[in-house]
C-alpha positions in Angstrom: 85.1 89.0 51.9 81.7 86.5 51.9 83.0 86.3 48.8 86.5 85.0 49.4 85.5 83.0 52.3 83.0 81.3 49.3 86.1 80.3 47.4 88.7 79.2 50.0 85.6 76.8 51.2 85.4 78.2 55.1 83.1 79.9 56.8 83.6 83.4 58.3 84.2 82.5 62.0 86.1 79.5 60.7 88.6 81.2 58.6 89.3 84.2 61.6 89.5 81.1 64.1 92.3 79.8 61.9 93.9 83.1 61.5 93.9 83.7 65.0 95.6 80.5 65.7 98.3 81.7 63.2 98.9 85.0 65.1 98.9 83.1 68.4 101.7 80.5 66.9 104.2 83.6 65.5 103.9 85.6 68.7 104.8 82.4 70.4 107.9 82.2 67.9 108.7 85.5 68.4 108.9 85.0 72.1 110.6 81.8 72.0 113.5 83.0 69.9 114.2 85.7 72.7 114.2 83.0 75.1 116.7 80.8 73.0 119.1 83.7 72.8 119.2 84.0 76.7 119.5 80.0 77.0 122.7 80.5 74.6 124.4 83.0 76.0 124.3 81.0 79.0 124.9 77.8 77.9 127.0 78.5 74.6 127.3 75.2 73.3 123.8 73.7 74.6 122.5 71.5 71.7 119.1 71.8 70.5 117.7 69.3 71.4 118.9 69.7 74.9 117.5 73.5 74.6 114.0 71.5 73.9 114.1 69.6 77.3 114.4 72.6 79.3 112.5 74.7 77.2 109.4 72.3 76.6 107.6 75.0 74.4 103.9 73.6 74.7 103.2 74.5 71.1 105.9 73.1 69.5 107.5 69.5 69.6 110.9 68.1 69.4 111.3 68.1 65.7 109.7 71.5 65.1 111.5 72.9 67.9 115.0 71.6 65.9 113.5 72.6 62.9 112.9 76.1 64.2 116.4 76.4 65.7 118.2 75.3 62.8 116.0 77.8 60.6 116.8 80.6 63.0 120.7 79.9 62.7 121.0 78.2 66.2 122.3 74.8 65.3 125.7 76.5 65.2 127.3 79.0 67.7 125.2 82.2 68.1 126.4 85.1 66.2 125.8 88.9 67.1 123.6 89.9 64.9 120.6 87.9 65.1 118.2 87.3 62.5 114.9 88.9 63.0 111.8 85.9 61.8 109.6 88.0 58.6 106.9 89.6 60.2 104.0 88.4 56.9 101.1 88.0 59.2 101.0 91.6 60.0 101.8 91.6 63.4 102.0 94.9 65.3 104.8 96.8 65.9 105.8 99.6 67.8 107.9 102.6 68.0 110.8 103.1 70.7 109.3 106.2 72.4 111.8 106.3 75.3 114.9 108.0 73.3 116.5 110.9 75.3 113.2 110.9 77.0 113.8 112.7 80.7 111.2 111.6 83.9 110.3 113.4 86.3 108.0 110.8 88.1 106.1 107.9 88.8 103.7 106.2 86.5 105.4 107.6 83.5 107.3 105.0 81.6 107.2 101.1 82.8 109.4 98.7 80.9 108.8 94.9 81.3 110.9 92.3 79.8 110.3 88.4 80.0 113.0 86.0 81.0 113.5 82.3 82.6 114.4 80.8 85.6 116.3 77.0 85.7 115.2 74.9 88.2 115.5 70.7 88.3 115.9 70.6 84.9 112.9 72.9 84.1 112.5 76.3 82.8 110.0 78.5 84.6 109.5 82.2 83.1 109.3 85.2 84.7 107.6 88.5 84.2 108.3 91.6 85.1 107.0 95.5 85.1 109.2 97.9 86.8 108.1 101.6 86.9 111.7 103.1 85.6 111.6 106.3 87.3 111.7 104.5 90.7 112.8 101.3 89.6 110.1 99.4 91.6 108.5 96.2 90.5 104.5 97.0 90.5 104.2 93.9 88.5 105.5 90.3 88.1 104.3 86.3 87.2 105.7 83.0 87.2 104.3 80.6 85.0 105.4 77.3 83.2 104.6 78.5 79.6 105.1 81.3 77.6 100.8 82.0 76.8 100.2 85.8 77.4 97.5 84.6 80.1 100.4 83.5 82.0 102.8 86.0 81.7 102.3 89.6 80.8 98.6 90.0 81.2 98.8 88.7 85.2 102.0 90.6 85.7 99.7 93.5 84.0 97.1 93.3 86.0 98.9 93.5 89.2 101.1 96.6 88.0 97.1 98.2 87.6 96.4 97.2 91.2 99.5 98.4 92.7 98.8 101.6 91.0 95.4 102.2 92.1 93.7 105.8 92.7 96.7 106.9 90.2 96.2 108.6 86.7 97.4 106.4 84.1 96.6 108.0 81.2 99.5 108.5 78.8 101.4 106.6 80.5 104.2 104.9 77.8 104.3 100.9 78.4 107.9 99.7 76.8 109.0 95.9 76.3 111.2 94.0 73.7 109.3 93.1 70.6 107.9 89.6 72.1 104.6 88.7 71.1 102.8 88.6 74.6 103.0 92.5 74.2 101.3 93.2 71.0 98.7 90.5 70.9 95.1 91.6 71.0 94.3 90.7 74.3 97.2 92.5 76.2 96.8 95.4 74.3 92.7 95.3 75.1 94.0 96.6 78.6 96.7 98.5 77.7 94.1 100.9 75.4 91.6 100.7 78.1 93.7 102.4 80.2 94.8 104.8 77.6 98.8 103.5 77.7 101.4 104.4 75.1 102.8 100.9 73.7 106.6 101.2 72.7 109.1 98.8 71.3 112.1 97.9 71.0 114.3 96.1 68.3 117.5 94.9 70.6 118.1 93.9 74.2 120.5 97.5 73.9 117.2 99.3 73.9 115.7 97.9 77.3 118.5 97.9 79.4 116.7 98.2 82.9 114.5 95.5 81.8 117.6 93.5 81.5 119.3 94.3 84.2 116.7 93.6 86.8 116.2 90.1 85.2 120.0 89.5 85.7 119.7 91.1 89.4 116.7 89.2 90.4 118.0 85.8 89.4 121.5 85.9 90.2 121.2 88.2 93.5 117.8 86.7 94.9 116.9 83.3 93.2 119.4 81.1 92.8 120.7 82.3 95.8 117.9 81.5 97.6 117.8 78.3 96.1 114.2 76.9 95.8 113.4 73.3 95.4 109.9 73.5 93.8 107.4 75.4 92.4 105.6 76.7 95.1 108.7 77.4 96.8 109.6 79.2 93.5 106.7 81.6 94.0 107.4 82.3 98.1 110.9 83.0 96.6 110.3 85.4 93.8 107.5 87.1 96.1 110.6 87.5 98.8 113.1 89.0 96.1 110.3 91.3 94.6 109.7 92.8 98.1 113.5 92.8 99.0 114.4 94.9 96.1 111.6 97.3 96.4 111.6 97.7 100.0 115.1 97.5 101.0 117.7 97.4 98.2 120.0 100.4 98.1 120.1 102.2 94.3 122.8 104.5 93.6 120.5 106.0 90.4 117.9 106.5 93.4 120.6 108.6 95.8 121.3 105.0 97.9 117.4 104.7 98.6 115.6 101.8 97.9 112.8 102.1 95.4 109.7 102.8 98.0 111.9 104.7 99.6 112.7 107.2 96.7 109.0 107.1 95.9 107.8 108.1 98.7 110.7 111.0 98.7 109.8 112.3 95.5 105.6 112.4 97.0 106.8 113.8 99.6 108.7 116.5 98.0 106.0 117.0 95.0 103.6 117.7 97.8 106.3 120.2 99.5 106.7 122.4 96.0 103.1 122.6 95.6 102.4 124.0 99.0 105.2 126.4 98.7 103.6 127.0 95.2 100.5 127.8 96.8 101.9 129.8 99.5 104.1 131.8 96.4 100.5 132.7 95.1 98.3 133.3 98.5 101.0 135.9 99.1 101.2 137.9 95.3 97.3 137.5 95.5 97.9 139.3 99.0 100.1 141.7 97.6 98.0 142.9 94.9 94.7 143.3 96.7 96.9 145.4 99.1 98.3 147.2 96.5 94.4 147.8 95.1 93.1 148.7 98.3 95.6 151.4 98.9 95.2 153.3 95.2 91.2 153.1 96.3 91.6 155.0 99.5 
């Protein structure tokens, strides 16, 4: 390597500072192109260049932005099938591990999903982590650009917090294929706390994710109508506790997700006393059974 560093004419940390900037740049373009597909659906025949003034991608300006588009097939309508940018830098990728998989608890899958929120001509994005066994929000983040320090690493670190004192090991982490969830620092935390990243490679593969986007948005934000940032963040705090605390779920037997959750503690903690009683009494049973063949 000191050997190609030699030729290209850069230093070591020089060359992985510019490679890291490289990364940084696609996983933004990875994210932005999900975003773009959400504008669209919404506003089907929202020019480019209009997409750019409410988008106002901070690494990217007017020209590149139009540039992008029209390389990504967006300068005419959107088709179904999207095309999917060439991954040559390597980036990470991930399996979809969720498949036909069956929960029985908390703290086993979470799927997060990154969308955006119009407001006076501005996009805000939103981040969310929803624990899909109970469908409650332990994480979300508002931000004004799409940098993983904004997004998915506060939303992150809040879904740790409100899962404090629990065993996370093992647990499988599942998102869409942006890049805020395979970039080096999100998954830094995602291994320390032993998590199982999964992927997947169309919107038809995170459907929860999806859905609660479209819920909290259309049910809860616009709605409540908020006039400015900081009333943005009252209101998306107010929705998050709303849906946790007291929306009705008919996957969740018409309880709302704390609800369920604490129903499902309460009745994991009900079939392990009764498993313990089940054994006290065979362990009963047999050393009665022992002491009677003795005498």
């Amino acid at each position: 390597m000191n050997e190609i560093y030699r030729i290209i004419g850069m230093r070591k940390q020089n060359f992985h500072q510019v490679l890291d900037r490289m990364l940084m740049q696609q996983m933004e373009k990875e994210q932005m192109l999900i975003i773009i597909r959400q504008v669209r659906k919404d506003h089907p025949k929202m020019s480019c260049r209009d997409m750019y003034r409410l988008v106002r991608p901070q690494f990217m300006g007017r020209d590149r932005f139009e540039a992008f588009c029209f390389e990504e097939g967006f300068m005419v309508e959107l088709k179904k099938n999207f095309r999917r940018t060439t991954n040559s830098l390597g980036v990470t990728r991930f399996p979809n591990l969720i498949q036909d998989l069956e929960l029985t608890g908390v703290n086993q899958v979470w799927v997060s999903d990154i969308t955006y929120y119009e407001m006076n001509n501005r996009f805000y994005y939103l981040t969310f982590i929803m624990d899909l066994y109970s469908r409650n929000i332990i994480g979300y983040s508002e931000s004004v650009s799409l940098l993983t320090v904004d997004t998915t690493i506060p939303a992150l670190n809040m879904a740790i917090r409100a899962r404090k004192g629990h065993d996370l090991a093992g647990l499988i982490f599942h998102s869409d294929g942006g890049g805020q969830y395979y970039c080096k620092e999100f998954l830094k935390i995602t291994r320390l706390y032993i998590f199982r990243n999964s992927m997947c490679d169309s919107v038809f593969e995170n459907p929860h994710a999806e859905r609660l986007n479209r819920t909290i948005k259309n049910n809860y934000l616009y709605p409540y109508g908020p006039e400015n940032r900081i009333a943005l963040k009252v209101m998306l705090k107010k929705a998050v506790e709303m849906y946790d605390m007291q929306k009705p779920h008919g996957s969740l037997k018409g309880l709302s997700p704390v609800d369920f959750e604490k129903q499902s503690k309460l009745l994991t903690e009900n079939q392990l006393i009764n498993k313990r009683k089940k054994e006290t009494k065979k362990e009963n049973v047999t050393n009665n059974n022992f002491e009677s063949v003795n005498n």
